[in-house]
N, C-alpha and C positions, 0 to 999 in steps of 0.2 A: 984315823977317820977314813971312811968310805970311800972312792974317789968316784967322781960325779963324771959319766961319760958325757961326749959334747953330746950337745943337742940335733936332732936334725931341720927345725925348722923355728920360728917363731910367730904369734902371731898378738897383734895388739886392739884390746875389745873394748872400746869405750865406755866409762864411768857416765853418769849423769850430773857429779857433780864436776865435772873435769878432768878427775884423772881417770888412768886406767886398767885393767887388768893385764896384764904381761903372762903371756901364756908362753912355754917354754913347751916345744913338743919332741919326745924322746922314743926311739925303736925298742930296749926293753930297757927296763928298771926292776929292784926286787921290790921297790914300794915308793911309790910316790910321797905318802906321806914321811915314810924315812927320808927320803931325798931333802924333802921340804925341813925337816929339823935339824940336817946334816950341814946344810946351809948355815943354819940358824949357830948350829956349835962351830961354825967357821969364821961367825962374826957378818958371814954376809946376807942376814934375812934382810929380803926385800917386804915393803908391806904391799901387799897384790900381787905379788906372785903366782902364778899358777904353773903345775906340771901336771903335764900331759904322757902318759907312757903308751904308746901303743901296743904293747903288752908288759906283763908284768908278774913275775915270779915267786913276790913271797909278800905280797897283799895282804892286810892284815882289815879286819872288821871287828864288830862289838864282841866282847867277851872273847877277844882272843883267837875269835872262828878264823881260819886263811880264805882269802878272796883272791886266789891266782886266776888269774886272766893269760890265755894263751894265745891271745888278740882276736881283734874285731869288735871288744865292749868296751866298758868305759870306766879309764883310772885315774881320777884327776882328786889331784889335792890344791889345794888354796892357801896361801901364807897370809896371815895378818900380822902387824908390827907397831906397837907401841899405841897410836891414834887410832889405827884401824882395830884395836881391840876394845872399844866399847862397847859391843853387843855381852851379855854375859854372858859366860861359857853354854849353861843350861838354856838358854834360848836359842841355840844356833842351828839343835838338828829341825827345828821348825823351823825356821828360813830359808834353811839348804834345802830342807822335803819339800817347801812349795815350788822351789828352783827349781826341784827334781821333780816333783810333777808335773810343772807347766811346761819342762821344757820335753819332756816324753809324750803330753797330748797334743802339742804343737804337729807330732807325725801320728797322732792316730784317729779313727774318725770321729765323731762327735758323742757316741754311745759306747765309749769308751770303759772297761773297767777297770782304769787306777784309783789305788785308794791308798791314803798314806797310815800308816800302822805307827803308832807311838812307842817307844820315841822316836826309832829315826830306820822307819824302812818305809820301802812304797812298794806295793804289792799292783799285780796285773792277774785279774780274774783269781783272786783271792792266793795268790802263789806269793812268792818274796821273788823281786825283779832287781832291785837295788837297795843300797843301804850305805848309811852314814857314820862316819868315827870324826868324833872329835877331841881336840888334844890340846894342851896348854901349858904353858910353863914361863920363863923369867928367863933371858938373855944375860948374858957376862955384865952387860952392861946394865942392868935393872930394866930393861924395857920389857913389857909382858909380851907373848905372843901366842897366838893362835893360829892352830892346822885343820883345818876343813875337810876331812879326805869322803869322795865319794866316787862310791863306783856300781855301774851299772851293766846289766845283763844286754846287749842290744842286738846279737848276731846270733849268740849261743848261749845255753845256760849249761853250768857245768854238773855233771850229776854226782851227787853228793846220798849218800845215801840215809833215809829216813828223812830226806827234806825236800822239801815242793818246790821248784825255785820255774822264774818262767823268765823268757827274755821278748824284747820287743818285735823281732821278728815272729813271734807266735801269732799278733794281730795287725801286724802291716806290713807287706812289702817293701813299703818305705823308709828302710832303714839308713839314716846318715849314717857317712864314716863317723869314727871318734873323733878328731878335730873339729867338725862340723857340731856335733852334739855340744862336746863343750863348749864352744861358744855362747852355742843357746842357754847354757846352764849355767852361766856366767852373765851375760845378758838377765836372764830371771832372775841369778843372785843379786844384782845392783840393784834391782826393781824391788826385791823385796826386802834388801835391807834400805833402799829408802825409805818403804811403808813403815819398817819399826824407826826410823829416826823422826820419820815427820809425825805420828800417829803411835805410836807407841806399842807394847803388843798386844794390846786386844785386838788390835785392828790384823796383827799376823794371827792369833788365836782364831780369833771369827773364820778367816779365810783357810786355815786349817781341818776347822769345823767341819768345812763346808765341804773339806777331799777327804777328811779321813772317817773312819768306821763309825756309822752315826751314835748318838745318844739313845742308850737303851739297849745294844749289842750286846748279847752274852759273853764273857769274855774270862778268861783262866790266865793269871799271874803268878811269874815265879819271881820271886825277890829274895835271893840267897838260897838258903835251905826252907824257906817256906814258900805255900800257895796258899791264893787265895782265888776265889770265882766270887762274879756278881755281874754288874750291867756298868757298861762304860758309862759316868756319868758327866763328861765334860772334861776341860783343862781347868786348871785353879790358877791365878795370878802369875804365880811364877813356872808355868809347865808341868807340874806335877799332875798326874793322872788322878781323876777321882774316879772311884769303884763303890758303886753303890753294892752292899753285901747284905746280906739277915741279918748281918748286927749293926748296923747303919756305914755311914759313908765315912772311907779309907780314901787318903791320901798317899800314893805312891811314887815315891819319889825316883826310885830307882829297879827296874826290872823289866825280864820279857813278859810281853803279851803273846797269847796267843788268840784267835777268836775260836771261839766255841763253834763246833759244827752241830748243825740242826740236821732233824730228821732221820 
């Protein structure tokens, strides 16, 4: 097993229902969400955990893309454990992205362009700013758990080539450090996995709705080795993307989006 360097600070963010998120904050790590599973195969997952790395080396994102942070943005993974895994797996990167939007408009001005991109990115004036991994699995002991990992662009974005990527210093000088952000992002996380416990998730769909790329958007999907284009038609019951096409309306469950560029 890995060994887990000490931490350098902690801090503790208040639940709504009484308990709370235990943030663990660390100078580098090669991935926060490996930290968080390393734990977990050591017997010691906490449920509300969170690690924080103020940089971080071998970050890992959707489809296996690397998300290395050479610090100043944002690497935070979240442990859930046993009780705390009611949310279903598939509903989480909608949770985490309204976290992750509201806690990124909270510093920028009101005419703001975040928009959150299905399934699980949030894009700033149409570029990819941050993005969502989530992970799951069964403990020695049978208990399920879930890892929440999110990481966000906030100081610098790292240049990647053939990808658009933008960070939040691009539209506000008011950038918190990383411990500051998470909090915030922690904060919106209780807030809206209240919304799905008391109100179920239409009520996170709706509010979805409302940040991400509207109904009607032209949009190009890859799912494996095929694509398909049409007009974002909504979310369906269980998050699956509907795609209205020429040959009528696709359910898709699993793939990138891109949105279509005009003009």
């Amino acid at each position: 097993m890995t060994s887990i360097p000490a931490s350098l600070s902690h801090r503790r963010i208040p639940r709504s229902d009484g308990r709370a998120w235990q943030m663990e904050i660390y100078g580098t790590l090669g991935s926060t969400s490996d930290t968080c599973k390393a734990r977990l195969d050591a017997g010691k997952g906490v449920d509300g955990l969170a690690i924080l790395a103020l940089s971080q080396t071998a970050g890992r994102g959707s489809r296996g893309r690397q998300w290395a942070d050479p610090g100043g943005n944002l690497a935070l993974s979240v442990m859930l454990v046993g009780q705390g895994t009611e949310v279903p797996v598939g509903l989480w990167p909608f949770i985490a992205g309204l976290a992750m939007h509201d806690a990124m408009a909270d510093y920028l001005p009101a005419n703001h362009a975040l928009q959150l991109k299905w399934p699980n990115d949030l894009l700033l004036a149409g570029r990819k700013m941050a993005g969502i991994l989530i992970e799951a699995g069964t403990c020695a002991t049978g208990a399920r758990w879930q890892v929440i990992g999110m990481g966000a662009n906030l100081r610098h974005a790292p240049a990647i080539a053939g990808r658009e990527l933008a960070c939040l210093a691009d539209a506000t000088p008011d950038v918190p450090g990383a411990p500051d952000m998470a909090c915030a992002v922690l904060r919106h996380l209780d807030r809206w996995l209240g919304c799905y416990v008391s109100y179920g998730f239409g009520a996170v769909r709706a509010a979805w709705l409302e940040r991400g790329h509207p109904v009607g958007t032209a949009v190009n999907v890859t799912a494996g080795n095929r694509q398909f284009s049409g007009t974002f038609a909504g979310l369906a019951d269980d998050g699956t993307l509907l795609l209205q096409t020429p040959h009528g309306l696709c359910h898709v469950v699993t793939g990138e989006v891109m949105v279509a560029r005009t003009g």
